[in-house]
N, C-alpha and C positions, 0 to 999 in steps of 0.2 A: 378642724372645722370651726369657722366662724362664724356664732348662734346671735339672728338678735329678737326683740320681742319686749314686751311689756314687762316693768319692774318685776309684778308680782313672780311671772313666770319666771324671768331670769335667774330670782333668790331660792329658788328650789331647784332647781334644773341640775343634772349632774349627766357625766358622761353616759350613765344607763339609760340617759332619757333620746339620746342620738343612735341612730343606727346608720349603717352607710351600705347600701346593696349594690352591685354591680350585675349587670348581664351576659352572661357567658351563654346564653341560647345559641345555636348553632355556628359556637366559634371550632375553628380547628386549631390545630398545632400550630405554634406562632407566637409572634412578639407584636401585642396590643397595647394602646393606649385609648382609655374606655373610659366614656363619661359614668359619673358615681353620683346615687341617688342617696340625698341628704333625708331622711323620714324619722320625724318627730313621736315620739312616744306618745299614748291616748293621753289628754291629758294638759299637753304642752306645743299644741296646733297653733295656737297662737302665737309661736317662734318659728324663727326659720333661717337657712344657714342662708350666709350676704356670698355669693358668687359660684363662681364653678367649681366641680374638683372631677379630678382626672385622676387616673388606677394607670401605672404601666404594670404589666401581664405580660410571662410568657408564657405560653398552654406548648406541656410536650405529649406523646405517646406514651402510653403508658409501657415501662419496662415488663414485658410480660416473660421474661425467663424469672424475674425477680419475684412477677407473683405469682407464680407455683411451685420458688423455690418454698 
């Protein structure tokens, strides 16, 4: 991810201060490519990442002989 933003912020900034969320709400089984939300730590709003990013996913069924082996 590429952050950009004012001096001050940038000289303190560290990868704890990014997080990257994606939304799986009612995905099923399958191979996605899923836009990715960039959110700034409290803090460090004053920065922000320069472009898009994209997550490829593939969501499967859960093995359920596996979970109650």
């Amino acid at each position: 991810v590429t952050v950009r933003g004012p001096k001050d912020i940038m000289a303190r900034i560290t990868s704890e201060h990014v997080s990257v969320t994606v939304d799986f709400l009612n995905a099923q089984a399958g191979t996605y490519t899923i836009k990715a939300n960039v959110v700034m730590a409290e803090g460090f709003t004053k920065a922000g990442a320069i472009g898009t990013y994209r997550l490829n996913a593939t969501l499967k069924e859960p093995d359920l002989e596996e979970k109650t082996a």
